[in-house]
N, C-alpha and C positions, 0 to 999 in steps of 0.2 A: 213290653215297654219298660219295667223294671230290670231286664238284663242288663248284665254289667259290660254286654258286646255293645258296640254301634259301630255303624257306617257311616262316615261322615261325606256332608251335601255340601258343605264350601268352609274355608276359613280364610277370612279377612284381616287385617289388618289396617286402625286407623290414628292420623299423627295429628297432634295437636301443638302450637301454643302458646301459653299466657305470658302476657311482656310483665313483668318486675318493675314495680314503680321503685322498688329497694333492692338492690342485686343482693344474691344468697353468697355469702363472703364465704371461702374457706383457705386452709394454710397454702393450697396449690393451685389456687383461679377462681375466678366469680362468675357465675351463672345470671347472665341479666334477663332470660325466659325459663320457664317451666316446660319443657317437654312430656307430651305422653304418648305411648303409642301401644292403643287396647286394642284386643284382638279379640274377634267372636269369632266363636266354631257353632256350625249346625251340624245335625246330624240327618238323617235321611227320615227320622220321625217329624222333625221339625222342632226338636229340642234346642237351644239353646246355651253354650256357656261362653263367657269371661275370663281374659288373661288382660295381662298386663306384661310388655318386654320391658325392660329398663335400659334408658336411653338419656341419661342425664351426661354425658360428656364423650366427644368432643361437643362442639354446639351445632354440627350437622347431623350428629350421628342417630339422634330418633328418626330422621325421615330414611335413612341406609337402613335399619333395622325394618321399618316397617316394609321396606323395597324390600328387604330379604324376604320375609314373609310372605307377603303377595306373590313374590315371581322364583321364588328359589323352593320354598320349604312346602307351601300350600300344595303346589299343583303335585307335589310326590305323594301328600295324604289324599286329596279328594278322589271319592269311589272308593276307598277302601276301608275294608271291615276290621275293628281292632278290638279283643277282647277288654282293652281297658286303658289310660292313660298311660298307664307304664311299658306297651307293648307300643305305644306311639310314638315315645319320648326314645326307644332303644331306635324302634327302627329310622327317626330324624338320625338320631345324633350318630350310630352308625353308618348312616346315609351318606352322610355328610363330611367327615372327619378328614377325609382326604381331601375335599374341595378347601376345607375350613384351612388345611394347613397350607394348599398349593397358594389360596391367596393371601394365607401369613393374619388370619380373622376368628380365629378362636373363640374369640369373647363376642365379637357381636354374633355369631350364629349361635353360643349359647344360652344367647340373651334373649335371641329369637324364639329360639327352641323352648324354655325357660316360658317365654308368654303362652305359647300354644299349650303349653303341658299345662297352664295356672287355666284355661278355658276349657282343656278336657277334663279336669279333673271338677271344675262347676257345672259342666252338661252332662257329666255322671252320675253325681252329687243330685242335680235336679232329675236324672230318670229314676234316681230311686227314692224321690220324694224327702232325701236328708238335708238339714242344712250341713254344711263342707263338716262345722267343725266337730258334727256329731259322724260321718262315715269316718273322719280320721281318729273315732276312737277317744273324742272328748265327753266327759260327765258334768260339764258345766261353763255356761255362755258369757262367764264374765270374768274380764282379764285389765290387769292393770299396764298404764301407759304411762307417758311420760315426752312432755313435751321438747322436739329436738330442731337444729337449724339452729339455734342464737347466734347469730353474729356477735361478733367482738364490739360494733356500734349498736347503741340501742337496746343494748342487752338486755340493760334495767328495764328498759318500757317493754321489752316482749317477754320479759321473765313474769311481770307483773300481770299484763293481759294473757296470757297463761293461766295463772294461778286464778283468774278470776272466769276463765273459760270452764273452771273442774279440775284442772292439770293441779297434783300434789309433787312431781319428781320431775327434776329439769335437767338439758344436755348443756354444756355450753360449748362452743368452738374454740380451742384454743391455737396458739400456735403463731403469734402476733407477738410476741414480742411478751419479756416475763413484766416487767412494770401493768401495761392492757391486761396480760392475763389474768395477774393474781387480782389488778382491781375488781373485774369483772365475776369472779372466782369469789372474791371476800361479800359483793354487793348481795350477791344470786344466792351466797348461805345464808346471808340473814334475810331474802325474800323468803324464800321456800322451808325457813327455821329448819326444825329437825327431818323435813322431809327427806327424797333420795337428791342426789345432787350427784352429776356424772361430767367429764372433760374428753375432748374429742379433739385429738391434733392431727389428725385428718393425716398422718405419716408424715408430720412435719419437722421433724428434730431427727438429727444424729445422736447416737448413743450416748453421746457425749453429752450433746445440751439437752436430752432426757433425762440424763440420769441425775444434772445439777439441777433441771425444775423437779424430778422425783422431790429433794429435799425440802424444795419448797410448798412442796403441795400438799404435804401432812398433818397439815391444821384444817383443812377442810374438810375432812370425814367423807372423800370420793368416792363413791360406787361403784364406779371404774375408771380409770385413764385408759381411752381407746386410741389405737393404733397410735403410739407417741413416737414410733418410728416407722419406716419402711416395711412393705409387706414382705416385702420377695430379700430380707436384710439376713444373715447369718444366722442361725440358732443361738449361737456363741453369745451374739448380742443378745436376742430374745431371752434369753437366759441371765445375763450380765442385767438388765433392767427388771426381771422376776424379783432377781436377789435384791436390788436397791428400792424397790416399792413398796408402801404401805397399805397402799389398794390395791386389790387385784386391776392387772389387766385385759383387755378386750381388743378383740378382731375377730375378722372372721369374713365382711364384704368380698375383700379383695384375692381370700382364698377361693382358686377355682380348679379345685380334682381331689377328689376323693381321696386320697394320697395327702395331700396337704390336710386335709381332716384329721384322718388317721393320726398324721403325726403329732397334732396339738392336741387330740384327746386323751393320748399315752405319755405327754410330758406336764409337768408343773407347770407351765408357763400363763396361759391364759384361763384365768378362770371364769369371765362372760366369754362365749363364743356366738358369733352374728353370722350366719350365712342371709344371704337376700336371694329367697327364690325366684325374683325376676328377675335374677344378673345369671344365676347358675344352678342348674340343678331341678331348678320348678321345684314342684311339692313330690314328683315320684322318685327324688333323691333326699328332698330334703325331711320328709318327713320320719322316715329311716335315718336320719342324721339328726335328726331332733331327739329324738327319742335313744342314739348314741352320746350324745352331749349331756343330756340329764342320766345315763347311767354312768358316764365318768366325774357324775357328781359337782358339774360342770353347770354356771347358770347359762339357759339358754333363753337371748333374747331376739327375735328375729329382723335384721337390719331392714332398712325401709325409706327410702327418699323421693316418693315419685309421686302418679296420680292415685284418685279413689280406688280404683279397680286392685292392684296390686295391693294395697294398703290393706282390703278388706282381705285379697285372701290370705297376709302375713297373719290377719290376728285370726283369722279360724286355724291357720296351722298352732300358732300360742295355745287358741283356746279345746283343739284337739289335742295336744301332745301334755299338756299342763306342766305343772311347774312354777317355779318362786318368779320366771322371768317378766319384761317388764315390755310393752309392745312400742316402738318408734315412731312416735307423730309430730310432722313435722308443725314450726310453731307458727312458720310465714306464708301468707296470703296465698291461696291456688286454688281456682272451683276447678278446677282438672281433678284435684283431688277431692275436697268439702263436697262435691253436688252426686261424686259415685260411693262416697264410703259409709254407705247407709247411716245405720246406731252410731258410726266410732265420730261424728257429729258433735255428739252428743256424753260428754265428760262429768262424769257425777263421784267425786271426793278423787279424785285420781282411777277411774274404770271406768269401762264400758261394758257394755253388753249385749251381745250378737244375736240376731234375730233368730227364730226357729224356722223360715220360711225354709224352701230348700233352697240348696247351692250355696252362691253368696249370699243370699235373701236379697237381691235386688239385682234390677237390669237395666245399665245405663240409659240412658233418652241423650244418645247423641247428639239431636238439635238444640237442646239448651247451649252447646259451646262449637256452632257449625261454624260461627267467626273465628274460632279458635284454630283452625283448622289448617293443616299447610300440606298435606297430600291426600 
């Protein structure tokens, strides 16, 4: 039972979800539901784990993801014996990579793949009685967070019930216009006083009107300006904005290949790096990249925008890989997420802390959110 082999008996996938009485604003579209779509894997013992794919855009694309899953990806794993999650994740994503490209779908099969890897690595985690963040090699359950999602409306009232939920460090959304931002910007540092205080423009400025709010933003002691331009934008630029900031900057979501890693851990440019293991890579890439980001010295904090399920396994990869970084919770309403993310509930001075159970230490109860339900 403790072998790190299993065979796996079926893997599912299930889509959720929650309508937004407030839509989640960002610089490039507004989200008016929450999507989730968990996935459990059994094994042939009757073990148990938990994934999560990340399916937050387009606004069909959680129920295609969970389609992929069921009918494309499942039926290649069931019946078969895998020494471990990482012999799972080669032989998908190998599997696959021709089909991924004949239908021009790279991201959502990685995203696929990405959930199934985050459920075998908790049915593994539980055969050998650890919790996740102690097999990946963590010395301690408690890691700091910081609450993210601010819209540019209501900032001050979500900044405030935050800070009064346990949250010490805040994100806010920028990318609205610089008048909206800097107010939003100047209210949120005297909420949060000398805490961390972080800006996210979701890739929404040209280099140009980055580098003119760069000037403005140097009174606010930011912890990082994320993604203030394009992912996929020149080095040139990436570079041209290093030289004009005060704060380090941050990405790291929207990078998807090992190659684009590589190359921002060998350059000055971004000093937080975010991968989100339910968009790319799961934990049998990303964990070896974690632990690459903190030896280029590099703070690593692990991106995160979706349900409980993914949420919980970002902060056992934090709270295995350790480090100064800071875990992403988001600030606005979802029991998709609040009723699966066990302890991280639960905010005490700005931290949380992750149960000893094994795996994730907790197993969804799908029927609390069967209304939620859309395949």
């Amino acid at each position: 039972m403790t072998s790190d082999s299993f065979t796996i008996r079926s893997i599912e996938a299930f889509c959720y979800r929650y309508p937004l009485a407030t839509p989640v604003v960002t610089s490039f579209g507004r989200m008016l539901n929450r999507p989730a779509v968990f996935i459990r894997a059994v094994d042939e013992d009757g073990v148990e784990g938990w994934g999560e794919a990340w399916s937050n855009f387009p606004a069909p694309g959680a129920e295609h993801r969970a389609r992929l899953v069921n009918e494309v990806l499942a039926p290649g794993l069931v019946g078969r014996k895998f020494d471990g999650p990482a012999q799972a994740f080669e032989s998908l994503t190998r599997g696959t990579e021709v089909l991924a490209l004949q239908c021009g779908e790279p991201g959502p099969f990685a995203q696929a793949i990405a959930g199934i890897d985050l459920a075998l690595w908790d049915l593994s985690a539980r055969r050998r009685r650890l919790p996740l963040w102690r097999l990946l090699g963590g010395h301690g359950s408690t890691i700091k967070v910081y609450a993210s999602g601010i819209n540019p409306g209501g900032a001050t009232q979500t900044a405030e019930a935050a800070l009064e939920r346990g949250h010490r460090a805040l994100k806010l959304k920028v990318g609205f216009g610089a008048d909206i931002d800097l107010g939003n910007l100047a209210a949120l540092r005297q909420i949060v006083g000398a805490g961390m205080l972080a800006a996210d423009a979701n890739q929404g400025w040209s280099v140009e009107q980055a580098l003119q709010m760069l000037e403005r933003l140097g009174g606010f002691d930011l912890r990082w300006l994320e993604e203030p331009i394009r992912a996929d934008r020149p080095r040139e630029e990436w570079l041209r904005l290093r030289a004009g900031a005060d704060m380090p900057i941050a990405a790291g979501e929207n990078i998807s290949s090992a190659e684009g890693f590589r190359q921002v851990l060998t350059e000055d440019v971004l000093g937080v790096v975010q991968p989100d293991i339910a968009k790319w890579g799961g934990l049998t890439v990303c964990v070896g990249l974690a632990r690459d980001i903190l030896d280029a010295r590099k703070t690593f904090c692990p991106h995160y925008l979706g349900g409980g399920v993914g949420l919980l396994a970002s902060a056992h990869l934090l709270a295995g890989i350790g480090g100064d970084g800071w875990l992403e919770v988001d600030a606005n309403d979802n029991p998709l997420r609040d009723l699966f993310c066990g302890s991280l509930v639960d905010v005490r001075e700005g931290t949380v802390q992750l149960s000893d159970d094994p795996g994730l230490g907790t197993v969804p109860d799908l029927s609390a959110i069967e209304r939620y339900r859309s395949i």
